[in-house]
Backbone as CSV, one residue per row, in Angstrom:
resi,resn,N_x,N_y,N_z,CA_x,CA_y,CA_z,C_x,C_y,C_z
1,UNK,-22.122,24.065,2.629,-21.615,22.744,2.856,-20.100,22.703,2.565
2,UNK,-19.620,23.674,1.422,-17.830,23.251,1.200,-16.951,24.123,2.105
3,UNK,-17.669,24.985,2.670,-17.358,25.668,4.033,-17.207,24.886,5.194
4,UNK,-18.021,23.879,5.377,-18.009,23.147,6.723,-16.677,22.043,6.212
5,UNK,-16.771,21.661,4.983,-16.017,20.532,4.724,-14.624,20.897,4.696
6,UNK,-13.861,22.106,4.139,-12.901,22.829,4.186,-12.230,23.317,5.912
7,UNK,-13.221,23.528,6.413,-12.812,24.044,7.645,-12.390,22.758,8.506
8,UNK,-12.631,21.508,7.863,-11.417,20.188,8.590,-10.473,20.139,7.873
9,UNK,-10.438,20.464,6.427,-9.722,19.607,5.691,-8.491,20.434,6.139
10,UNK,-6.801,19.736,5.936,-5.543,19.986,6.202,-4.631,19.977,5.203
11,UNK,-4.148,21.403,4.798,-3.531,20.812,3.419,-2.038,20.540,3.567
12,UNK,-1.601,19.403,2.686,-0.465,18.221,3.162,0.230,19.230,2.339
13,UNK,1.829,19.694,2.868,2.746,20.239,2.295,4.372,19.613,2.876
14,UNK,5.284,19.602,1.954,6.392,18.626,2.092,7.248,19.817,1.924
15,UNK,8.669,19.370,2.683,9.624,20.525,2.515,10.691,19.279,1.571
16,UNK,11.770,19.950,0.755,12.802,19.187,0.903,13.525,18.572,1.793
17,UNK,14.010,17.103,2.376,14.504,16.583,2.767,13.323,15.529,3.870
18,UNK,12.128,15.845,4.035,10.897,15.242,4.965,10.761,14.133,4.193
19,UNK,10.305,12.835,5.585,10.371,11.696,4.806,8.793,11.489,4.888
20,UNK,8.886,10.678,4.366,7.189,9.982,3.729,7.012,8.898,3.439
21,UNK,6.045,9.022,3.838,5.394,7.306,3.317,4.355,7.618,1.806
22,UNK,4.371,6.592,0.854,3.584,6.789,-0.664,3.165,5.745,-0.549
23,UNK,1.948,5.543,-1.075,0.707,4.998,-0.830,0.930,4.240,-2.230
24,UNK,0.022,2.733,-2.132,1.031,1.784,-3.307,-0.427,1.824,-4.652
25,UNK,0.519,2.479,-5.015,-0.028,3.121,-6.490,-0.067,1.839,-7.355
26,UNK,-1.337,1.494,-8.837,-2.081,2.287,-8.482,-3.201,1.798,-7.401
27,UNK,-4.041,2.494,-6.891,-4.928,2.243,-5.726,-5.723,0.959,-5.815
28,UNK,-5.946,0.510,-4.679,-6.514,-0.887,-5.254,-5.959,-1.897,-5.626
29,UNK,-4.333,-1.953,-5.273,-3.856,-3.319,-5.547,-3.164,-3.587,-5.180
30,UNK,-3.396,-5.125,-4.428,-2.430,-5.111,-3.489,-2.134,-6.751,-3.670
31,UNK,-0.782,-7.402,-2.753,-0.325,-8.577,-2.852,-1.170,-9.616,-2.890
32,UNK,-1.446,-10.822,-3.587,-2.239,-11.818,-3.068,-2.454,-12.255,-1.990
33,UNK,-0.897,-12.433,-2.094,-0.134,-13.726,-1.133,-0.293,-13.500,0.563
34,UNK,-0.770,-12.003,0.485,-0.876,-11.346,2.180,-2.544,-10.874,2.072
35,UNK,-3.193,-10.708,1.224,-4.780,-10.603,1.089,-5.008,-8.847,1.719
36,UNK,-5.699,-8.944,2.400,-6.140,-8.009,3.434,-5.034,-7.379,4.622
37,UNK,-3.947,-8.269,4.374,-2.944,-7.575,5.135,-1.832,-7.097,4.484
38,UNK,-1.629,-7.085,3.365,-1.082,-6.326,2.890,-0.701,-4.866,3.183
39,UNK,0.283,-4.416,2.552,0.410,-2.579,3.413,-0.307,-1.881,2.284
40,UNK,-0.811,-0.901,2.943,-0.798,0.169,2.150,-0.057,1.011,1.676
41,UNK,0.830,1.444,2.327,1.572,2.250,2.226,3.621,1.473,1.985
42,UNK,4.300,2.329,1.241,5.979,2.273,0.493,6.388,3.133,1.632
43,UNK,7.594,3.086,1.425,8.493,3.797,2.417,9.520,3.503,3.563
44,UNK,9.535,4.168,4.297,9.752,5.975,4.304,10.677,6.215,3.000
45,UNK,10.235,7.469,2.396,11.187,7.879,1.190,11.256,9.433,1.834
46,UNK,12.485,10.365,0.765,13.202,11.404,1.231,12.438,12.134,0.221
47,UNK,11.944,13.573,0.624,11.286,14.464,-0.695,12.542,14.773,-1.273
48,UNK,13.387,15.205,-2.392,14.295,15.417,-3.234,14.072,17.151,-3.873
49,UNK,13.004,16.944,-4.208,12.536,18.275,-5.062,11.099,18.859,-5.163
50,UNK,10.551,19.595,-4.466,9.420,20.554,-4.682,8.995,20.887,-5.956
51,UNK,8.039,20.418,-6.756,7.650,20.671,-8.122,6.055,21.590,-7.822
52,UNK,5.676,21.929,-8.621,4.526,23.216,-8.582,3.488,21.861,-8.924
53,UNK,2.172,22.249,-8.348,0.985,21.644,-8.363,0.684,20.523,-7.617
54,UNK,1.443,20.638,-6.781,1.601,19.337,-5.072,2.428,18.168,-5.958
55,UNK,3.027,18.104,-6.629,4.119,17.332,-7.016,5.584,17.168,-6.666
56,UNK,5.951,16.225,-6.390,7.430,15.881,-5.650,7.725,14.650,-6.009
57,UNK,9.307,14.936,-5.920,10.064,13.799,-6.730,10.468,13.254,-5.056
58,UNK,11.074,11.623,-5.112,11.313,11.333,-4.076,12.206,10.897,-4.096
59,UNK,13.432,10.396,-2.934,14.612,9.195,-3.379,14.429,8.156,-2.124
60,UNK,14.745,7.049,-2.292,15.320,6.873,-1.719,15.771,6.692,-0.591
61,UNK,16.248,6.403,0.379,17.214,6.862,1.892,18.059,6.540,1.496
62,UNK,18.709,5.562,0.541,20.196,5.207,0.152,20.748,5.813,-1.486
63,UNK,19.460,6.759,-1.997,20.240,7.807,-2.626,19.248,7.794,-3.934
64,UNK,18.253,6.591,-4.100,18.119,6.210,-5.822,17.230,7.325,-5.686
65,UNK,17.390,7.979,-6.316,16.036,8.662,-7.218,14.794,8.262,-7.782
66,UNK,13.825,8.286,-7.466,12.659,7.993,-8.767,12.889,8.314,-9.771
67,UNK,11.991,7.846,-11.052,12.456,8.675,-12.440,10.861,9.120,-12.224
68,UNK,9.815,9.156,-11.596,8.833,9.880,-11.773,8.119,10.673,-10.825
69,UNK,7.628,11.682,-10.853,7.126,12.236,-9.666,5.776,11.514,-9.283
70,UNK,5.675,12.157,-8.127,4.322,11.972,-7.266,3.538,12.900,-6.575
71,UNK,2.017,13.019,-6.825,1.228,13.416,-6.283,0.917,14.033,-4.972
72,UNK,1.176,14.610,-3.840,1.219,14.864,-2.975,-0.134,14.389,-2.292
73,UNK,-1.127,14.110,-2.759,-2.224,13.594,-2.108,-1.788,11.910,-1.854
74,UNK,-1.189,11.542,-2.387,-0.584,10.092,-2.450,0.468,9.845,-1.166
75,UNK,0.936,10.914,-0.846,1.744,10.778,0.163,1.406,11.351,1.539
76,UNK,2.278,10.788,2.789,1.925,11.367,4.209,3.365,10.814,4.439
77,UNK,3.392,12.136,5.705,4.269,11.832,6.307,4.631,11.520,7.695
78,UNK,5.905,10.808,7.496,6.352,9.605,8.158,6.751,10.010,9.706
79,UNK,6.361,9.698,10.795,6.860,9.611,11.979,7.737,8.607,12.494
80,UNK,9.136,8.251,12.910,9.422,7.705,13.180,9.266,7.044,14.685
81,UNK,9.021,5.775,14.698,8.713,4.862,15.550,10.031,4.727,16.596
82,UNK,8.895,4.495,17.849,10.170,4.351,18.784,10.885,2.913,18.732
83,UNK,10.760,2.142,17.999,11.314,0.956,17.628,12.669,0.668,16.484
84,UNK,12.379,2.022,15.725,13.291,2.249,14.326,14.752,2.385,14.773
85,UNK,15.628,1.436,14.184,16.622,1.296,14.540,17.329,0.194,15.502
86,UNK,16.006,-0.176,16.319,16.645,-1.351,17.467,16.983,-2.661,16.219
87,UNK,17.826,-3.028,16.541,18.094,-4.586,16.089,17.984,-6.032,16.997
């Protein structure tokens, strides 16, 4: 059975500088005021630094740093939309 289940699973790996979307920690909570429509997901953020054990620090697009890392199962990454950027 962890043979069949493995042979879908995809393992998520981030380079420095790939953006992402982070999932709004912790799980399970979300705005009142939007109910069920609320997002799931923060972002797009910039990976910063590759840490050992699927951990990565993030910043930012305008530079801030996190002061804490994150999980790599917590995160996916971001495709940009053909809309991003129109004003």
């Amino acid at each position: 059975m962890a043979r069949a289940y493995n042979k879908k699973v995809k393992p998520k790996e981030f380079r420095v500088g790939d953006l992402v979307w982070e999932a709004v920690l912790p799980l399970g909570t979300k705005d009142a005021a939007y109910g069920k429509w609320s997002p799931n997901w923060h972002g797009p953020y910039r990976v910063d630094q590759v840490l050992s054990g699927n951990a990565y620090m993030l910043e930012e697009l305008d530079g801030v740093k996190f002061p804490v890392m994150v999980n790599g199962q917590h995160l996916k990454k971001y495709f940009p939309s053909m809309w991003d950027g129109e004003q």
